[in-house]
KOLGU-4560 file (N, C-alpha, C; in nm, 3 decimals, padded with zeros to 5 digits):
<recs>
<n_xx: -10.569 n_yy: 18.741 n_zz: 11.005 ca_xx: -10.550 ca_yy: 18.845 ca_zz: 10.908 c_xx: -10.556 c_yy: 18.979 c_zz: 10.981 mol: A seq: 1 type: UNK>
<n_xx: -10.488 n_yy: 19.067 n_zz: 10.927 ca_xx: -10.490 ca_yy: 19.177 ca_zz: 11.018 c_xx: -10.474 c_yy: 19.348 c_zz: 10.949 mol: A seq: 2 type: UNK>
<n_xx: -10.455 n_yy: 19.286 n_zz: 10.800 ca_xx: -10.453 ca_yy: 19.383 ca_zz: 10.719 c_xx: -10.545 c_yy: 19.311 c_zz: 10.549 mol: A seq: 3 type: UNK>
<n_xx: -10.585 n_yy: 19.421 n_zz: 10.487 ca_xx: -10.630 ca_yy: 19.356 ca_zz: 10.373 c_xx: -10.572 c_yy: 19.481 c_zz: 10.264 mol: A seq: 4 type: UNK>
<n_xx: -10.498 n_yy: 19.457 n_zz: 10.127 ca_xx: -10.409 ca_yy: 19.563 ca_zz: 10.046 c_xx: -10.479 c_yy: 19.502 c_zz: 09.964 mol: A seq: 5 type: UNK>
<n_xx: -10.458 n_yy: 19.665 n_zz: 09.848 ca_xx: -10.515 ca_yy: 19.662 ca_zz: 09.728 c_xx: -10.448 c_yy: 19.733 c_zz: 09.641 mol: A seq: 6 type: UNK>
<n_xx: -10.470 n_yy: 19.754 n_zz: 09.540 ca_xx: -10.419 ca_yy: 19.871 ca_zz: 09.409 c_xx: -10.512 c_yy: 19.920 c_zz: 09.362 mol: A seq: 7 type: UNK>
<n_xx: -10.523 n_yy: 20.053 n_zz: 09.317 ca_xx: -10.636 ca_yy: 20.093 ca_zz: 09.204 c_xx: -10.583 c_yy: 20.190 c_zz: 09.102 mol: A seq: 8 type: UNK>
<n_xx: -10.564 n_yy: 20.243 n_zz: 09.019 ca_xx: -10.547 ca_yy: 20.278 ca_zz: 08.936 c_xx: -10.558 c_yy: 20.458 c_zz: 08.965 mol: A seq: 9 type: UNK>
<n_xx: -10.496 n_yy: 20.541 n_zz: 08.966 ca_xx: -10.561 ca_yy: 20.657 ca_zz: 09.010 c_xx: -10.660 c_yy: 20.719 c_zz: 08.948 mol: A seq: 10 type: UNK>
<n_xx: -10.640 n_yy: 20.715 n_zz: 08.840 ca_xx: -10.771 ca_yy: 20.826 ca_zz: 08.772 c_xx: -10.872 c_yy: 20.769 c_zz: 08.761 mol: A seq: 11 type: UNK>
<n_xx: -10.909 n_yy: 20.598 n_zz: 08.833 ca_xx: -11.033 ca_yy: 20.574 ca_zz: 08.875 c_xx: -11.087 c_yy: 20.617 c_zz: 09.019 mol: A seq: 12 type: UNK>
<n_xx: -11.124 n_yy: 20.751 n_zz: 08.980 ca_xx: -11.192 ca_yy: 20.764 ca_zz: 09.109 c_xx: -11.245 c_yy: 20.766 c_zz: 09.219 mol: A seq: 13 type: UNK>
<n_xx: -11.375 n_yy: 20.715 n_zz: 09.106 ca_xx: -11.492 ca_yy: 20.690 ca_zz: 09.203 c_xx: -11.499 c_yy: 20.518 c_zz: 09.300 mol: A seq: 14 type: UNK>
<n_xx: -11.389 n_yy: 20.435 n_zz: 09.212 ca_xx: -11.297 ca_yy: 20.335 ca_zz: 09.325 c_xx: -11.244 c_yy: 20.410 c_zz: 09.451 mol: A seq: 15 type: UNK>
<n_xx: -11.162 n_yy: 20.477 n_zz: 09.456 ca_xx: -11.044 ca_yy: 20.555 ca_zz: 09.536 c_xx: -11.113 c_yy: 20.628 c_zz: 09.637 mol: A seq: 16 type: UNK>
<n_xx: -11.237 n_yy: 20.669 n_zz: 09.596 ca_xx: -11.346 ca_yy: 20.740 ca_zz: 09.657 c_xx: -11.439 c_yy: 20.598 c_zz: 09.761 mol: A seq: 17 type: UNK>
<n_xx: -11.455 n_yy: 20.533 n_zz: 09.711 ca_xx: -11.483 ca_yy: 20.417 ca_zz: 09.780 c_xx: -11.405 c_yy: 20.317 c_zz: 09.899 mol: A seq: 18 type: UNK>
<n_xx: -11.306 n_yy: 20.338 n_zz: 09.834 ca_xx: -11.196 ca_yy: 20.281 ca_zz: 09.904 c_xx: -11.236 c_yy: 20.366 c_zz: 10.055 mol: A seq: 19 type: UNK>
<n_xx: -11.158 n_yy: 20.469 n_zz: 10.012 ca_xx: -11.157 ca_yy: 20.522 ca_zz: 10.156 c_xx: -11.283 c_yy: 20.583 c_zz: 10.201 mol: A seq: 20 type: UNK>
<n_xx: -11.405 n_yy: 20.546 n_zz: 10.154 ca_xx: -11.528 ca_yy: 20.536 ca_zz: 10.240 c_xx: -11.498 c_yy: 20.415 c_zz: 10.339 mol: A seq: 21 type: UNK>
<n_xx: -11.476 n_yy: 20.276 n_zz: 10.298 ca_xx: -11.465 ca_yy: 20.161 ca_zz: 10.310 c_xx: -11.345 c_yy: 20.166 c_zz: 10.481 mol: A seq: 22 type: UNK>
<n_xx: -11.245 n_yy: 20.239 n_zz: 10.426 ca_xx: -11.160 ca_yy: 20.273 ca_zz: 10.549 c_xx: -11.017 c_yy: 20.279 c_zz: 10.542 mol: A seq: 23 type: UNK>
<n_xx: -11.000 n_yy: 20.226 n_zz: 10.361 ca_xx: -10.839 ca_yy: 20.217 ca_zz: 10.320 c_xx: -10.803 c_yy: 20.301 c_zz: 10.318 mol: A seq: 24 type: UNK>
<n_xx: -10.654 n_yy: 20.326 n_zz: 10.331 ca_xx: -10.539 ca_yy: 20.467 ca_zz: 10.315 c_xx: -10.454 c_yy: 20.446 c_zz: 10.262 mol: A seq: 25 type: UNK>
<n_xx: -10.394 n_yy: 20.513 n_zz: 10.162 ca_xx: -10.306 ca_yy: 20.494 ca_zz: 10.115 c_xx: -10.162 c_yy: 20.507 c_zz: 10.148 mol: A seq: 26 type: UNK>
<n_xx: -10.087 n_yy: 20.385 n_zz: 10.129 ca_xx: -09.944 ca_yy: 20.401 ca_zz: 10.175 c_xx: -09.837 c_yy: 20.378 c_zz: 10.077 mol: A seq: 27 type: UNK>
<n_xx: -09.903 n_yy: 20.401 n_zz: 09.933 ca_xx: -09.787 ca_yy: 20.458 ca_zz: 09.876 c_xx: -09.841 c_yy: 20.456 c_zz: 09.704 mol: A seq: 28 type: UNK>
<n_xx: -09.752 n_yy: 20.556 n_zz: 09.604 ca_xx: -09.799 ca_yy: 20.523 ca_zz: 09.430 c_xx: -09.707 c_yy: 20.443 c_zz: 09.388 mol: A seq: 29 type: UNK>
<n_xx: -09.736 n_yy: 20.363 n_zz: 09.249 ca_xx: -09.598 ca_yy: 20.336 ca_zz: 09.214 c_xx: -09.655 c_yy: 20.454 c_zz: 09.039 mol: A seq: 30 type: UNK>
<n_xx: -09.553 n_yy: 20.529 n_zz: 09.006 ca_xx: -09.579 ca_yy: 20.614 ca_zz: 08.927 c_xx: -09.548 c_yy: 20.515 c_zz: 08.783 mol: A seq: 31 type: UNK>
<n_xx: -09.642 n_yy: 20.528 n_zz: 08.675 ca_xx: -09.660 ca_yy: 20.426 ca_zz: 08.528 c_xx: -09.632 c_yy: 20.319 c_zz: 08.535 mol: A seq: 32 type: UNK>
<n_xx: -09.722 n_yy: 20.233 n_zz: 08.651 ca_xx: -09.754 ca_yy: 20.083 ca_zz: 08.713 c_xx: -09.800 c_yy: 19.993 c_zz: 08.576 mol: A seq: 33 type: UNK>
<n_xx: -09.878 n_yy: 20.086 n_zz: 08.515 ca_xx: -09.954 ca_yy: 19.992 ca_zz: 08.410 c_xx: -09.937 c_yy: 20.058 c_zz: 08.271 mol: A seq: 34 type: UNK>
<n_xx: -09.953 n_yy: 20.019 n_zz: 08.166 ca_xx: -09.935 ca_yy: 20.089 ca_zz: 08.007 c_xx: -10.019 c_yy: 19.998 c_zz: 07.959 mol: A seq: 35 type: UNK>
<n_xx: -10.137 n_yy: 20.106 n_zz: 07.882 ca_xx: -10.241 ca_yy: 20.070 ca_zz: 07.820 c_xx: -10.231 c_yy: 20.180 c_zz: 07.667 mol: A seq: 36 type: UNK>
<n_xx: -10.244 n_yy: 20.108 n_zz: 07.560 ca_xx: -10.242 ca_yy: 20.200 ca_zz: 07.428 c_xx: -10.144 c_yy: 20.277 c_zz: 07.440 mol: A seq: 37 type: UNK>
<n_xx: -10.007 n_yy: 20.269 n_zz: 07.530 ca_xx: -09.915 ca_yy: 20.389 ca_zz: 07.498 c_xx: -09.942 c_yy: 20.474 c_zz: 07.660 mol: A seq: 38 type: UNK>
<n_xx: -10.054 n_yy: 20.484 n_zz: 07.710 ca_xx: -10.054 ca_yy: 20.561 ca_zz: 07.743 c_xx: -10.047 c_yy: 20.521 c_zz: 07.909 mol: A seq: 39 type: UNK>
<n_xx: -09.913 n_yy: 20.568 n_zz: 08.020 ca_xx: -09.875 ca_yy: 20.514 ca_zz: 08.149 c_xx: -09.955 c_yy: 20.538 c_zz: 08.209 mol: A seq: 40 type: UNK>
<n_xx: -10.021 n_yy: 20.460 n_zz: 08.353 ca_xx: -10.097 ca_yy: 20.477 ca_zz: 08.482 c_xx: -10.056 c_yy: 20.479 c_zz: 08.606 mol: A seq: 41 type: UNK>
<n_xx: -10.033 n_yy: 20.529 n_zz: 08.695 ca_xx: -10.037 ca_yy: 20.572 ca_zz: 08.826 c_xx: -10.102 c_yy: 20.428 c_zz: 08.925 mol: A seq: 42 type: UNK>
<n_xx: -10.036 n_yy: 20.367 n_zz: 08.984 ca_xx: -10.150 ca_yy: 20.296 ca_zz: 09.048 c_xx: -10.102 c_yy: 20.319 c_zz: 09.231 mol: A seq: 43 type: UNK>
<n_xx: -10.199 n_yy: 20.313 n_zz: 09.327 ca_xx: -10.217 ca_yy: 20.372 ca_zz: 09.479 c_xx: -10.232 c_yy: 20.252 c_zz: 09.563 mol: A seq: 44 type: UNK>
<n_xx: -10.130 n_yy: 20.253 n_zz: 09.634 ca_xx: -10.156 ca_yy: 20.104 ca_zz: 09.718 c_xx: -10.225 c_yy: 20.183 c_zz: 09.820 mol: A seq: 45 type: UNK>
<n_xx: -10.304 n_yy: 20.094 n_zz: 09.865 ca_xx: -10.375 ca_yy: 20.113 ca_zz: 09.971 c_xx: -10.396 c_yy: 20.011 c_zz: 10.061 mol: A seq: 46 type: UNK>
<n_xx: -10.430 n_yy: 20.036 n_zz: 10.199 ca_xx: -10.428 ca_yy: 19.909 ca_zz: 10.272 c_xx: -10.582 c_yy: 19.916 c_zz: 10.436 mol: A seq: 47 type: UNK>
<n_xx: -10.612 n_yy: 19.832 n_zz: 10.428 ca_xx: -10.784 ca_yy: 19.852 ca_zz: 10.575 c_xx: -10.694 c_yy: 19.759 c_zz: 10.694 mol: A seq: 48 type: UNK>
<n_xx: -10.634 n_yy: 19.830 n_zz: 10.786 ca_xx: -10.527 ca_yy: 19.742 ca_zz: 10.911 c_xx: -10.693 c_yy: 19.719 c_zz: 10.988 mol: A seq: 49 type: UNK>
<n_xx: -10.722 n_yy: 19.620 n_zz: 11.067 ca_xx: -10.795 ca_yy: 19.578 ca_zz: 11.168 c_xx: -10.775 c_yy: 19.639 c_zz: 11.295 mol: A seq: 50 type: UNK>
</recs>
């Protein structure tokens, strides 16, 4: 293994904030990934290369 990817949601934070304590970076959004009540989400790929 030589990489490990994730998604998070953007306006969760204090994830995103973790993440890249952890060491992930982001390499790319996909803009209204998810729809909850109407209302679109942002989600941030991110990825920790070895």
């Amino acid at each position: 293994m030589k990489q490990i990817n994730l998604s998070v949601v953007t306006t969760n934070q204090a994830a995103v904030k973790l993440y890249r304590k952890l060491g992930f970076e982001t390499y790319g959004i996909e803009k209204n990934a998810l729809e909850y009540h109407g209302q679109g989400y942002d989600e941030e790929f991110m990825a920790y290369f070895y």
